[in-house]
C-alpha positions, -999 to 999 in steps of 0.1 A, spaced: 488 529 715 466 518 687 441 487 698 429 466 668 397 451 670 394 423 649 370 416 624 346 385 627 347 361 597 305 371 594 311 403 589 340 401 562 316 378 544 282 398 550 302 428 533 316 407 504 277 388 501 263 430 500 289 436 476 283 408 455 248 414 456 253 452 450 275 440 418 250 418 408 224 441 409 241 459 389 245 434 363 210 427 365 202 466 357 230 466 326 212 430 313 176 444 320 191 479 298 203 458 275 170 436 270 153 466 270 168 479 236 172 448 227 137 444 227 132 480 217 153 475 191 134 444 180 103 461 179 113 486 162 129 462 135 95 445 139 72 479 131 93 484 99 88 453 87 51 448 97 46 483 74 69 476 42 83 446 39 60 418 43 47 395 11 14 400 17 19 441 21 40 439 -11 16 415 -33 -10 439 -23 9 470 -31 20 456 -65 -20 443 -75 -26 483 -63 2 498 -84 -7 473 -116 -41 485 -112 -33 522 -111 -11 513 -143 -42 501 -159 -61 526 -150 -37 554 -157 -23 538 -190 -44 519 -208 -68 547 -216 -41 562 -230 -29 535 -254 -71 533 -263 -64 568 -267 -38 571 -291 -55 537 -307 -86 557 -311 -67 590 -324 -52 567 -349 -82 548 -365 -95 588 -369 -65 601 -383 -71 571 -408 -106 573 -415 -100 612 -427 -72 602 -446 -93 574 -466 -120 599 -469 -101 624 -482 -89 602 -509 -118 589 -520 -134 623 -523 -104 635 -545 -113 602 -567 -148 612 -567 -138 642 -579 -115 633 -605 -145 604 -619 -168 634 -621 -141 658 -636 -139 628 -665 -173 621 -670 -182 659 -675 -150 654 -704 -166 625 -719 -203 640 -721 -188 674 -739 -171 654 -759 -202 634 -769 -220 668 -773 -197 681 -798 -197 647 -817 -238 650 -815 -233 688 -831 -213 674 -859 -243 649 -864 -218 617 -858 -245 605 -832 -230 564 -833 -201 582 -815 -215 607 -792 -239 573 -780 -202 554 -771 -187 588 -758 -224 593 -732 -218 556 -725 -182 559 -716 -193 589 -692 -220 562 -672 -193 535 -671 -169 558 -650 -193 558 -621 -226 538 -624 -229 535 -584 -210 569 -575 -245 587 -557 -228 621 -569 -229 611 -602 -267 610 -606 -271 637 -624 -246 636 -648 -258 605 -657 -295 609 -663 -283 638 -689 -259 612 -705 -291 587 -706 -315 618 -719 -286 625 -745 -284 592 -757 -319 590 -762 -319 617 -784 -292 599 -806 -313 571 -805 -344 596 -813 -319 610 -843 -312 575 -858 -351 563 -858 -345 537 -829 -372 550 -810 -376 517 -790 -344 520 -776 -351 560 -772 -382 553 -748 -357 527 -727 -331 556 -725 -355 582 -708 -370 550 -688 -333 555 -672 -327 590 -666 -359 588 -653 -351 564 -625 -319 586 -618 -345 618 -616 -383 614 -615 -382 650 -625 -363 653 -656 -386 672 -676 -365 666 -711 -368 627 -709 -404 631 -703 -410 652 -736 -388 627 -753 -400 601 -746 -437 612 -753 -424 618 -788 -408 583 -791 -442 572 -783 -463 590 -808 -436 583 -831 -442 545 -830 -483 557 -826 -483 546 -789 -507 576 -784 -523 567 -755 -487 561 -738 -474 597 -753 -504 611 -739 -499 595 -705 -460 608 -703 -476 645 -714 -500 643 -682 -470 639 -656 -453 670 -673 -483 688 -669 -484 678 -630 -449 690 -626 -452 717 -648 -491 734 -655 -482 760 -676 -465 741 -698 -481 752 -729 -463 726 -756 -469 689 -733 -508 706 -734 -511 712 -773 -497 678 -780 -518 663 -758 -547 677 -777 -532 671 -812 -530 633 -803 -562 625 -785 -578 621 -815 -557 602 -832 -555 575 -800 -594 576 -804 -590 565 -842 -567 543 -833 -584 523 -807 -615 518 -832 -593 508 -859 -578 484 -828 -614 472 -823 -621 465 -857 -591 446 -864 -599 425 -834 -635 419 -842 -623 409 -874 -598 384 -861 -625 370 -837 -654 362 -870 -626 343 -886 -628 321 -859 -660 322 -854 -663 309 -890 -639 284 -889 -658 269 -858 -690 274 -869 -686 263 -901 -688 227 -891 -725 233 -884 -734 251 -914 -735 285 -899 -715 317 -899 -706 345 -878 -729 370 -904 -755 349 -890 -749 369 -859 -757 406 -854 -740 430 -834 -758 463 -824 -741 488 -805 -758 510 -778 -756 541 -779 -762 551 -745 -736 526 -731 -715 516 -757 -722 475 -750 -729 458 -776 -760 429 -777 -757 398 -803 -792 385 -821 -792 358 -841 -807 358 -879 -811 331 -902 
């Protein structure tokens, strides 16, 4: 025979409060789970965000990647800017050394041309032709020297044709292009005596002889014409003197006198010259 011992109310409920509790513990350990990844979760979301995707991350990776653009890039485009301006500055100078060269090419035409025009004694032509050569280039620095031998040339057409004034002005010019063109120097000395400028001829001879000592025919001339620039200074002075007692006489005249009445005597230790007076 089986004896039933009832249960007391407390007891059915102190089981059913421990298993509520117990269920509610539970509860609490799945909602503290779940806040825990929640929250893990969250700061993991947070983490990522904090490291990428913030403006202020962003703005400063884009100022760092524009500046690594700069940096990387713009040297380049200076670069290739750079590379350019060269690649132009050849090309223009390559050109204008094949125009040099072509200016030159026809100014060395011209001046043979004039040279056969001076053999055939047509010098009014060879002086266009010579001129024509100048005229292609008259600032061109490699054209110097074909120039001052155009300018010596056409002095010696000028030289030919008795215009010995313009001669001397031609070999003032090749000259100037080079001080030490010796032909110039000798023609022009010989424009000089020409026109009995002996002292200047004698002058020009001297710088040949500086350049040149042994020049044997600037030395010869040089003592072929010293004489004659002595006679020609005293006839110089005697002209002078003469213009001077018509002067005199026209002023003195007023008072009766004349310049006779005046003496000139040389001295000839000196050279001076002392004035008495005679009635």
């Amino acid at each position: 025979m089986v004896v039933i011992e009832p249960v007391t109310c407390t007891d059915i409920e102190s089981k059913r409060s421990s298993s509520t509790a117990i269920a509610a513990d539970r509860e609490g350990l799945s909602s503290s789970g779940d806040q825990a990844n929640a929250a893990g979760k969250a700061a993991g979301d947070g983490y990522e965000s904090d490291g990428f995707e913030t403006a202020s991350e962003t703005e400063v990776a884009d100022d760092e990647i524009e500046t690594v653009e700069h940096q990387e890039h713009r040297p380049v485009e200076a670069s290739v800017s750079s590379s350019s301006s060269m690649d132009q500055l050849f090309e223009d100078k390559l050109n204008e050394d094949k125009l040099n060269q072509e200016l030159l090419a026809q100014m060395n035409e011209a001046k043979v041309e004039g040279n056969k025009l001076f053999g055939d004694g047509l010098y009014e032509e060879a002086l266009l032709k010579y001129d024509f050569a100048i005229q292609l280039a008259p600032q061109m620095s490699s054209s110097i020297e074909i120039r001052s031998i155009c300018h010596n040339n056409r002095a010696t057409c000028f030289f030919k044709l008795g215009k010995y004034e313009d001669s001397i002005k031609e070999c003032t010019k090749a000259l100037e292009l080079n001080p030490t063109y010796m032909k110039p120097m000798l023609r022009k000395a010989e424009a000089h005596e020409k026109l009995e400028n002996y002292d200047e001829a004698i002058a020009d001879l001297k710088k040949i002889l500086e350049l040149d000592p042994s020049n044997l025919q600037a030395r010869r001339t040089i003592i072929r014409l010293e004489p004659l620039a002595i006679e020609k200074r005293e006839k110089l002075k005697d002209e002078m003197l003469g213009k001077l007692k018509e002067m005199g006489n026209s002023v003195l005249g007023r008072f009766g006198m004349s310049v006779d009445n005046f003496k000139a005597v040389k001295d000839p230790n000196t050279g001076s010259y002392s004035i008495s007076f005679q009635q």
